[in-house]
N, C-alpha and C positions, 0 to 999 in steps of 0.2 A: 391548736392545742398540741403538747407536745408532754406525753405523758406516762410514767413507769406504773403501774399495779402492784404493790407488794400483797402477799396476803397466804397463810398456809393454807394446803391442798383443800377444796371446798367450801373457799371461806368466798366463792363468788367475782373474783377478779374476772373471768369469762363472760357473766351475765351483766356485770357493770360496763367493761370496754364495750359491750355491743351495744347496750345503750345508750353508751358515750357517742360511739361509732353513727349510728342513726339520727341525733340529732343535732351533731358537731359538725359533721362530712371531715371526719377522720378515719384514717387506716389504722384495721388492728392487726396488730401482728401478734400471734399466738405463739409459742415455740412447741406447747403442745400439738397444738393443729399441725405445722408446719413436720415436726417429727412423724407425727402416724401418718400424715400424707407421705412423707418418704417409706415408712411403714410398707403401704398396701401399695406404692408404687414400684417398693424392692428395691432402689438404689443404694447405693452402698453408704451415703449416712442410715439410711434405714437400717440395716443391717447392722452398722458398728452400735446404733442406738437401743436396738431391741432386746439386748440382753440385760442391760440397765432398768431399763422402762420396765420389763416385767418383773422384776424383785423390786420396784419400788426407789431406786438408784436414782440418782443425779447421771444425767449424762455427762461425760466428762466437757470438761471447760473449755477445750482445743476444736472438737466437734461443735459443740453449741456457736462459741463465739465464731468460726467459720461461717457457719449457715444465717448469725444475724447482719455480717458484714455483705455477705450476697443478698441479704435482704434491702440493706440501705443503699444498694447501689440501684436502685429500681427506683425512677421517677414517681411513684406516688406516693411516698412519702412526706414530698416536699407539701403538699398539703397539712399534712398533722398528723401524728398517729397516736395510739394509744397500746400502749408493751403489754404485755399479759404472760407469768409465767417464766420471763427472766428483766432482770440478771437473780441467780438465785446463790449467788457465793461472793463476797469480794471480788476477787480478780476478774471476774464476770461483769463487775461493775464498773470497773476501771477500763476493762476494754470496750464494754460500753461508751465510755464517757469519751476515750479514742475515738471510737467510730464516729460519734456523734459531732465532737469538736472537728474531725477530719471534712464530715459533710457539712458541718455548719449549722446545724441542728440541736439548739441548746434545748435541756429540759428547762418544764415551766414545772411541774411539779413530779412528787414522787406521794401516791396514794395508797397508804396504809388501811388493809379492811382489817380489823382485831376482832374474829371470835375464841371464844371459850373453845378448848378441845374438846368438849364430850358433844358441844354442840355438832363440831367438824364433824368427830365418828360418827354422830347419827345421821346426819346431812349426807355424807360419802356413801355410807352403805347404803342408803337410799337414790342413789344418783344411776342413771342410765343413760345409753348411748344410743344413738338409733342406726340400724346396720346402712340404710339408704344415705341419708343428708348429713350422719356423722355427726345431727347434733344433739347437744346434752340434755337431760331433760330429768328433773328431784320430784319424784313420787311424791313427797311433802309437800310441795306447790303445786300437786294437782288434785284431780277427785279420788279418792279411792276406786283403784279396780281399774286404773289407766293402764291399756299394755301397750299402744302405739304412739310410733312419733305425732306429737302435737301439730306438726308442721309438714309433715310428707305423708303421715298414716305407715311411716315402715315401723319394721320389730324393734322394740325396745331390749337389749341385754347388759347384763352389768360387763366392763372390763377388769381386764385381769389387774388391774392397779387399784380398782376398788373393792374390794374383798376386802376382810376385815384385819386379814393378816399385816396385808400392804400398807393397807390404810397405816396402822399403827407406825410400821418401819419409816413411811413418808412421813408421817408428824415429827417422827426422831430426828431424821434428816433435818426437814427444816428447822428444829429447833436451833441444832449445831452448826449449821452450816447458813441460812440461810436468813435468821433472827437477827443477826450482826449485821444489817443493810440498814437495819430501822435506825440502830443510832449510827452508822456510816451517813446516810443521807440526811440524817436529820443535822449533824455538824453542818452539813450545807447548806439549809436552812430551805429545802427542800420540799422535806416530810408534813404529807397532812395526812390525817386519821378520822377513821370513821367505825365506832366503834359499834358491830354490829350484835344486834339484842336476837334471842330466840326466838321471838314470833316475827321478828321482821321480815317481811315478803320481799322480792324484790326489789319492786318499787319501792320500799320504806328505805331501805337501802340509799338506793338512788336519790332517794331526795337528799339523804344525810350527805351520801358523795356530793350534790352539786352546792349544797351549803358551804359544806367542805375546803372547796375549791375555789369558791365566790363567783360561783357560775349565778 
């Protein structure tokens, strides 16, 4: 399987690949993940990236597409992977589609998650990080009164990209910038969608994505 995630910030593209990931035995590649590992590693994308990532910013194109070409040059991909988080602009797309033709690595599809925005803000400002294992975890999918990671027991805290301020400036972002992939990729005949409802849990989700996909 060989597959792109479209979807604005909190609309679940993270929670999907991993469960793509677990039951396909495909590699995800997150650009998020990959950026704040550079983040608290201090290398100098980290560095160029951090001043973007905290107002909410697109990283610029030249840095991104860099770091996902180092990424396909790494044997496990040739397995399958599943993209999360880019290409998030046109030319991001096309240089994608570079790399990918370069390594021989054709997409099989391009998965559309579509929520409502006020769904996003409330899901976002509800989202937490865990300081140990780094990963994500929406107080609305849990019990009430949850403060540690589900999965290591470390501290749960929000990041600076989800604040309410951010939030809003990221949804703008994608709007302008990043909305024009849906009909970009759907000309290619590409695009599948899944169009996700308020009460849906993950798993609801997930069943629509593998319908979706004709998994």
């Amino acid at each position: 399987m060989r597959l792109v995630l479209l979807g604005a910030p909190g609309s679940g593209k993270g929670t999907q690949a991993s469960m793509l990931e677990a039951k396909y035995d495909c590699v995800h590649i997150s650009t998020g993940d990959i950026l704040r590992k550079n983040l608290s590693q201090k290398t100098e994308l980290g560095f160029l990236a951090e001043g973007f990532m905290k107002k909410g910013e697109l990283v610029p194109d030249d840095l991104v597409i860099k770091m996902m070409e180092e990424r396909f040059s790494l044997p496990d991909v040739a397995k399958g992977f599943l993209i999360d988080g880019y290409p998030r602009t046109i030319p991001q797309a096309e240089a994608l589609e570079r790399i990918l033709t370069d390594n021989k690595y054709p997409l099989d599809f391009v998965l559309l998650l579509n929520v409502a925005e006020e769904i996003l803000i409330r899901r976002l400002a509800n989202r937490k990080a865990c300081r140990v294992c780094s990963k994500i975890l929406n107080l609305l999918d849990v019990e009430t009164g949850t403060k540690n990671c589900l999965a290591c027991g470390g501290e749960l805290y929000q990041r600076d990209d989800d604040s309410e301020q951010v939030i809003r400036n990221r949804l703008l972002i994608y709007r302008r910038q990043t909305e024009p992939l849906v009909a970009w990729y759907d000309k290619k005949g590409l695009l599948r969608t899944v169009q996700v409802q308020e009460h849906f849990m993950p798993e609801d989700t997930y069943k629509e994505t593998e319908a979706a996909l004709g998994l």
